[in-house]
N, CA and C atoms as an extended XYZ file, in Angstrom:
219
Properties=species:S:1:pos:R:3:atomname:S:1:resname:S:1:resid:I:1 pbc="F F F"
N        13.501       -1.521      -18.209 N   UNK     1
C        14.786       -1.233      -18.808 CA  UNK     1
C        15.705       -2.411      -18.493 C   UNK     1
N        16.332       -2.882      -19.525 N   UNK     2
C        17.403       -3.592      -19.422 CA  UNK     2
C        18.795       -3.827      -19.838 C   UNK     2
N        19.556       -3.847      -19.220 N   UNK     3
C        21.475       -3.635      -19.757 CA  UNK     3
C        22.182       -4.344      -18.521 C   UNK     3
N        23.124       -3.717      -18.796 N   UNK     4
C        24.561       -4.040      -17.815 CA  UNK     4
C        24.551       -3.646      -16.120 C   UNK     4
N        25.159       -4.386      -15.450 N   UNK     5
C        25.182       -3.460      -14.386 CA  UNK     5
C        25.762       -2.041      -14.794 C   UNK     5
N        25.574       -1.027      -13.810 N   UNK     6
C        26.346        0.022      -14.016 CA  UNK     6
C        26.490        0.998      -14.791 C   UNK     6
N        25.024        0.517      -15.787 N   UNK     7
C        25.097        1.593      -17.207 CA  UNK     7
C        23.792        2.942      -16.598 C   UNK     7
N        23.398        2.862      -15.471 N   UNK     8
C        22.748        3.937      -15.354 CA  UNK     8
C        21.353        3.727      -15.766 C   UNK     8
N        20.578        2.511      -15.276 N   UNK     9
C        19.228        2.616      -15.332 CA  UNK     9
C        18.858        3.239      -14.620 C   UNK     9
N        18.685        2.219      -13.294 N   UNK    10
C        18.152        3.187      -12.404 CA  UNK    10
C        18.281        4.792      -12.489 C   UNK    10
N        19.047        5.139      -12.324 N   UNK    11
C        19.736        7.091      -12.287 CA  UNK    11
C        18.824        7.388      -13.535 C   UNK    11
N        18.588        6.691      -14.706 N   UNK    12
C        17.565        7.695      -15.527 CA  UNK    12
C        15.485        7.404      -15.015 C   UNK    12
N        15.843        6.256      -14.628 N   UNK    13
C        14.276        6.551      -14.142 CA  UNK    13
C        14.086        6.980      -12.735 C   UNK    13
N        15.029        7.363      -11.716 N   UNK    14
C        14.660        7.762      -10.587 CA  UNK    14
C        14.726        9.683      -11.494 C   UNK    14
N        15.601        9.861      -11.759 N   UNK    15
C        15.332       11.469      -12.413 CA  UNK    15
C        14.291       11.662      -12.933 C   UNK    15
N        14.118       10.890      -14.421 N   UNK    16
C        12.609       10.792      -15.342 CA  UNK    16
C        11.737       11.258      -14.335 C   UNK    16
N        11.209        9.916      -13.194 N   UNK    17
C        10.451       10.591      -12.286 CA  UNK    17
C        10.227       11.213      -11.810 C   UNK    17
N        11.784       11.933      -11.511 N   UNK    18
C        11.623       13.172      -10.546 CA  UNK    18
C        11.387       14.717      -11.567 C   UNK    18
N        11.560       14.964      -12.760 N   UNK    19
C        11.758       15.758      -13.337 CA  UNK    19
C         9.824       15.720      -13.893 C   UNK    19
N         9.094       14.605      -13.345 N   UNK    20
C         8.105       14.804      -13.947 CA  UNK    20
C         6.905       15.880      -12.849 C   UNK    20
N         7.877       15.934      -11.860 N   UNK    21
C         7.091       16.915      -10.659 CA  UNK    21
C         6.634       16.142       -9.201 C   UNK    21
N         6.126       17.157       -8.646 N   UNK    22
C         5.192       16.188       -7.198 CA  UNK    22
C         4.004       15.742       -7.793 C   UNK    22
N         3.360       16.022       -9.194 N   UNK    23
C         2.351       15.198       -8.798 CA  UNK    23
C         2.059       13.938       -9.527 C   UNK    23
N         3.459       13.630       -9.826 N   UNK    24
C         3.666       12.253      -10.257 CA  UNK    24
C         4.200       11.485       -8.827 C   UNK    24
N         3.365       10.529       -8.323 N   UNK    25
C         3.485        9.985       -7.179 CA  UNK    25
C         4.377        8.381       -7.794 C   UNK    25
N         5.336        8.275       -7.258 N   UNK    26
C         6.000        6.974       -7.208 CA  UNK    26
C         6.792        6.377       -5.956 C   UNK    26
N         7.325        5.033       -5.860 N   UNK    27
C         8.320        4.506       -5.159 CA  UNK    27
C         8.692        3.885       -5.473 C   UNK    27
N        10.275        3.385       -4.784 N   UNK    28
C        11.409        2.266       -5.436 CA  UNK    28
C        11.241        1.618       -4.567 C   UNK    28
N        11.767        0.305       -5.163 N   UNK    29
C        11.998       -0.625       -4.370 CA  UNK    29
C        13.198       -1.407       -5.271 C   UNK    29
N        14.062       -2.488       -4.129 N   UNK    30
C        14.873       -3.204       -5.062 CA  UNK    30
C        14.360       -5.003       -4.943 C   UNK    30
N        14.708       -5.123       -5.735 N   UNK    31
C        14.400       -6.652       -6.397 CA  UNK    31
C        14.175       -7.461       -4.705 C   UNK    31
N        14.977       -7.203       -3.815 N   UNK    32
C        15.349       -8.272       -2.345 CA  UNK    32
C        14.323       -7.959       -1.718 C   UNK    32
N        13.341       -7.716       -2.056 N   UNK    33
C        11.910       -7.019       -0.932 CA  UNK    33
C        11.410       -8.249       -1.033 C   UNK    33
N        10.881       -8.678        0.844 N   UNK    34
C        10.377       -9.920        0.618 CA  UNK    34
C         9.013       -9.929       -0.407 C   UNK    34
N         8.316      -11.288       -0.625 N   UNK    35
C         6.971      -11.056       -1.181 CA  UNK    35
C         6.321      -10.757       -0.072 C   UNK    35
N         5.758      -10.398        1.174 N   UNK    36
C         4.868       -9.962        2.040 CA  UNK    36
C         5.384       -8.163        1.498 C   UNK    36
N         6.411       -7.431        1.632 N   UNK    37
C         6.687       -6.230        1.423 CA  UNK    37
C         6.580       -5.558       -0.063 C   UNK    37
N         6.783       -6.567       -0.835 N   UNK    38
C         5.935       -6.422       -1.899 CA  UNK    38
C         4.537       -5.983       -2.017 C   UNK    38
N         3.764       -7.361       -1.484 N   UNK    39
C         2.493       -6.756       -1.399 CA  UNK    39
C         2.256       -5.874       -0.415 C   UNK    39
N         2.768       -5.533        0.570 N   UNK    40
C         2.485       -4.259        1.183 CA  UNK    40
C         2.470       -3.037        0.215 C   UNK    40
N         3.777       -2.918       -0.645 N   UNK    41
C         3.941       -1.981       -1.565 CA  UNK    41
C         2.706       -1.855       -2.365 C   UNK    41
N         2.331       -2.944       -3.110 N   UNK    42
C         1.319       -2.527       -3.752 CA  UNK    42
C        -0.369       -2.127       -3.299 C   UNK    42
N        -0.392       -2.796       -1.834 N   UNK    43
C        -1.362       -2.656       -1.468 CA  UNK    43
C        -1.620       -0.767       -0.965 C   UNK    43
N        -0.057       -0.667       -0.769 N   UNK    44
C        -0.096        1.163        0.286 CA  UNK    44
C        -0.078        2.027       -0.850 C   UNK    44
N        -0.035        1.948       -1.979 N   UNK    45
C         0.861        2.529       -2.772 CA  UNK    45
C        -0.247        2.049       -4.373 C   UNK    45
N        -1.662        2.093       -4.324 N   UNK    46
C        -2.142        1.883       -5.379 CA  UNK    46
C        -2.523        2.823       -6.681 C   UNK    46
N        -2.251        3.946       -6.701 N   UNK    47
C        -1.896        4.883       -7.321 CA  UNK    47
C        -0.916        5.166       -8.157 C   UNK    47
N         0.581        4.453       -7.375 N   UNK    48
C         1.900        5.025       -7.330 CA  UNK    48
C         2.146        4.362       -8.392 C   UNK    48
N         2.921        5.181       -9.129 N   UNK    49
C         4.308        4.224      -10.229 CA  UNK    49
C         5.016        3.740       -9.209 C   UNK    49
N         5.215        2.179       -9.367 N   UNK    50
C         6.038        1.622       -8.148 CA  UNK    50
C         7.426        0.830       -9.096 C   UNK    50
N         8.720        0.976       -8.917 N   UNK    51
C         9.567        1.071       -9.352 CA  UNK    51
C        10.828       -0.137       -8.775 C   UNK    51
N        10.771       -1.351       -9.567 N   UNK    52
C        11.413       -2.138       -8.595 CA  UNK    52
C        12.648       -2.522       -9.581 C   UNK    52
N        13.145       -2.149       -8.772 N   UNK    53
C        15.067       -2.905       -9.193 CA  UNK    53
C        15.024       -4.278       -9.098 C   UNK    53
N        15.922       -4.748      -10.045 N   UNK    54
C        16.360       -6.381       -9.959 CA  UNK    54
C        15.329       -7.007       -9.924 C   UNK    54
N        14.574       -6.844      -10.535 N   UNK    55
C        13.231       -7.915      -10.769 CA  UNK    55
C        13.881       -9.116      -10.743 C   UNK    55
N        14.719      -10.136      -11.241 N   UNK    56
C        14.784      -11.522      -11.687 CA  UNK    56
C        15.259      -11.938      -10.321 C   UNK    56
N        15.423      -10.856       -8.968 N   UNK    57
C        15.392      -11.631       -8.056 CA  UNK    57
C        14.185      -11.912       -7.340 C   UNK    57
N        13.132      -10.721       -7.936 N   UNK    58
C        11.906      -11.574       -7.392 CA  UNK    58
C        11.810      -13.037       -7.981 C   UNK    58
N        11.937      -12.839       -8.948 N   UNK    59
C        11.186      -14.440      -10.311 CA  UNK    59
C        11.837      -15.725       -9.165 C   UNK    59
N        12.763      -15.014       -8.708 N   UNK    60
C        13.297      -16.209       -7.905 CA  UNK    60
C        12.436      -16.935       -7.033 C   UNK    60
N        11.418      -16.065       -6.260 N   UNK    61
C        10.415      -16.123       -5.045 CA  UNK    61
C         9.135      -16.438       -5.796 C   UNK    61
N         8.536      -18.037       -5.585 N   UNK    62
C         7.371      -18.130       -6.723 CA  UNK    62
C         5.738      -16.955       -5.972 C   UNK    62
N         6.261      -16.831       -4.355 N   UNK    63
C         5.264      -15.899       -4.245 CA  UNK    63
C         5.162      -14.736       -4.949 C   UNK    63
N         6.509      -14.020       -4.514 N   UNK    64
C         6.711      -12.797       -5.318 CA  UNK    64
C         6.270      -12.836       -6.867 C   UNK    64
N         6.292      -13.993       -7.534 N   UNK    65
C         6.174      -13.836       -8.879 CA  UNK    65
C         4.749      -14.024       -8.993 C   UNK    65
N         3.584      -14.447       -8.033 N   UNK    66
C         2.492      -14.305       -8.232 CA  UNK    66
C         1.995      -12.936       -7.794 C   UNK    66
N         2.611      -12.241       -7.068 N   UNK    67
C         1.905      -11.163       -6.695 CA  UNK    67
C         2.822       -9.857       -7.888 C   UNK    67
N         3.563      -10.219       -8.499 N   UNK    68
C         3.977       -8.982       -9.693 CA  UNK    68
C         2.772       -9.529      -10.917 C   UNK    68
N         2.631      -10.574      -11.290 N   UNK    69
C         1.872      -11.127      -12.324 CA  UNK    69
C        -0.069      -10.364      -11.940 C   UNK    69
N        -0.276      -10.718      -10.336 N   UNK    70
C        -2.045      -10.021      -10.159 CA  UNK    70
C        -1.553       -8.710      -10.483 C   UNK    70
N        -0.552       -7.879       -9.599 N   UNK    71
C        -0.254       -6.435      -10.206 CA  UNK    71
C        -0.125       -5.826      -11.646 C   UNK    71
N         0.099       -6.915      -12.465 N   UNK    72
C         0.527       -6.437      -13.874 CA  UNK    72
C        -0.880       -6.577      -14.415 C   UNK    72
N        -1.866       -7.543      -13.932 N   UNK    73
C        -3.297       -7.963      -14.889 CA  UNK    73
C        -2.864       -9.322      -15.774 C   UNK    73
């Protein structure tokens, strides 16, 4: 999803998710997660819809941007 600050992304996909039950397994994260906590995330969490805010501050981190790119395929 993409817009403005403040228009209420996040708030519709943390609900979406939540309205989809417990056995939709997910987690957030925001964009400032180092790349080592990143890949922790994806490594603990391979199942999960994993949910990261502010992506373009990963793009910033060329690690981080290799480890969203193996995650995506």
């Amino acid at each position: 999803i993409v817009g403005r600050p403040g228009t209420g992304k996040t708030h519709v996909i943390k609900e979406t998710l939540h309205t989809l039950g417990t056995d939709a397994s997910w987690k957030y994260s925001q964009g400032y997660v180092s790349p080592a906590a990143l890949f922790e995330l994806f490594r603990d969490h391979p199942d999960s819809v994993i949910v990261i805010d502010d992506v373009p501050e990963l793009f910033k981190k060329p690690q981080a941007k290799q480890i969203l790119m193996a995650a995506l395929g």
